[in-house]
N, C-alpha and C positions, 0 to 999 in steps of 0.2 A: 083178375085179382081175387076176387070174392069166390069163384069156384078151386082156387087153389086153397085158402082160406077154411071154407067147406071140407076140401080133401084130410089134411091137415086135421082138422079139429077129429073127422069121421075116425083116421087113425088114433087117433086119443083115445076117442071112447071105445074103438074095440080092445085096444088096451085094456082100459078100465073094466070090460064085461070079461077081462083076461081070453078072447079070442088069436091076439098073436101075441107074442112073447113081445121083451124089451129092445130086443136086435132087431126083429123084422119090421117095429115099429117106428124103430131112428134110421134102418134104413131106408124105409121108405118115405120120413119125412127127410133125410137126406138127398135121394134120389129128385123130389119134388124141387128143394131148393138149386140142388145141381141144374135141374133141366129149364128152370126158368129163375137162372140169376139173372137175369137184366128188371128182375120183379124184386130184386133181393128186398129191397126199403123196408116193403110189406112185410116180408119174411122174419126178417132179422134185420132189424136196425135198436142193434141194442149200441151205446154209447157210454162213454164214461165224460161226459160233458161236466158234472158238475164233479172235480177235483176233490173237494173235502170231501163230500156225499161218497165220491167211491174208493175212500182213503188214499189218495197223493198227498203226500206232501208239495204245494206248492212253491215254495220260498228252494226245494231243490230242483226246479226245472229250468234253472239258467247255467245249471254246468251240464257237462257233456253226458253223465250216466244220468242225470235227472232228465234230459230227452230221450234218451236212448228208451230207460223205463218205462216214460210214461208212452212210446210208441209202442214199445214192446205190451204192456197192462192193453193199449187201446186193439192190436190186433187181435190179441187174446180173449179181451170179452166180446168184439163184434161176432168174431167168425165162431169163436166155439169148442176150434181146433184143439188138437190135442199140445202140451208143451213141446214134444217131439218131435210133434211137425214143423210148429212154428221155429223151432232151431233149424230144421232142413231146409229153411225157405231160403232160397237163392237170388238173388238181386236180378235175373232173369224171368225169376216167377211173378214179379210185380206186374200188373198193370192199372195204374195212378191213374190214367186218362180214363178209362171205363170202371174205373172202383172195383178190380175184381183180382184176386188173388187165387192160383195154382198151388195148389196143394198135392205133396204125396202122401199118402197117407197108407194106412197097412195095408200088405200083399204088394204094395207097391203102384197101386192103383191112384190114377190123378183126379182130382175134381178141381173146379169151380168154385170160391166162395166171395161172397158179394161182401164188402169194406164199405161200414157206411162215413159218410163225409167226415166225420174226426178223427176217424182211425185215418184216410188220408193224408189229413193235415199234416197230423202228426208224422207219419211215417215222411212226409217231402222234409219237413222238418229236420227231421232225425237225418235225413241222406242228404239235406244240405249244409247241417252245422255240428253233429255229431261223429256220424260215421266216417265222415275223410280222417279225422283226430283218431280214431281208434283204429282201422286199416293200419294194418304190418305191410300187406304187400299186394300190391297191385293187381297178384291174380287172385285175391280174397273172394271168393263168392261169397260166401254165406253174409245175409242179410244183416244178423244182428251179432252183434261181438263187444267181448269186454276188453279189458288193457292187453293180455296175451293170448286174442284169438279169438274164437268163436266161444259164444254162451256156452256153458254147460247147463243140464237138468239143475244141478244143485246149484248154481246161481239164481236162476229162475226162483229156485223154488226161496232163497233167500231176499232176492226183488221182493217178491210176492208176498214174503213172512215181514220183512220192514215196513212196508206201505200199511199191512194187516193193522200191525199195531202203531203206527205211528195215529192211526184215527181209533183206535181202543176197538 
């Protein structure tokens, strides 16, 4: 853990001396995270555990968009992902028993990202008491969806601007 940790940081400061650029630097702490997610915890265990602290409104998480949201906000701050992606995610890409989520991502290339324990919750959550209610039809893939169909960018991006300001 601690020699990943070392690698990691080492990329940062060659950043900082500006030896690689901003791409070759996220790649390659991307690269590190992809090859040892079963380390994610260390990695990235970023969470949104405390609700008010990372603007939810709680008092809207007993109706079906108030899970839907707060799974949707928890995938998004663990993993990092782009909004894009996390629209593409297919109810295939999950895997809840190993906390690890497939991702495609640009060029169309797949990775690995490690889901820390609340972003799970949340997500079993959402796929036991939310998503059957919003599902049009049976061969629905995509993961998260509003009243007709699948998220769009500007839903997101309106999730994300209400929660903003519902904590100032």
């Amino acid at each position: 853990v601690d020699h990943i940790r070392h690698r990691c940081i080492a990329q940062l400061k060659l950043f900082g001396q500006e030896h690689l650029g901003y791409k070759a630097v996220g790649h390659n702490l991307g690269a590190y995270r992809t090859e040892h997610a079963d380390l994610g915890w260390c990695l990235h265990s970023r969470t949104l555990a405390d609700g008010r602290r990372a603007g939810l409104v709680i008092d809207q998480l007993h109706l079906v968009q108030g899970i839907r949201d707060r799974a949707l906000l928890e995938v998004l701050y663990a993993t990092g992902m782009r909004v894009s992606e996390c629209l593409g995610l297919a109810l295939s890409d999950l895997e809840l028993g190993s906390g690890l989520l497939r991702v495609r991502g640009k060029g169309g290339k797949y990775r690995l990202l490690p889901l820390g324990d609340e972003s799970v919750d949340w997500l079993r959550r959402y796929l036991a008491e939310s998503r059957p209610r919003l599902v049009k039809s049976r061969r629905e893939r995509h993961l998260f969806l509003g009243r007709r169909g699948p998220l769009s960018r500007v839903q997101v991006a309106r999730i994300v601007k209400r929660y903003a300001l519902a904590v100032g």
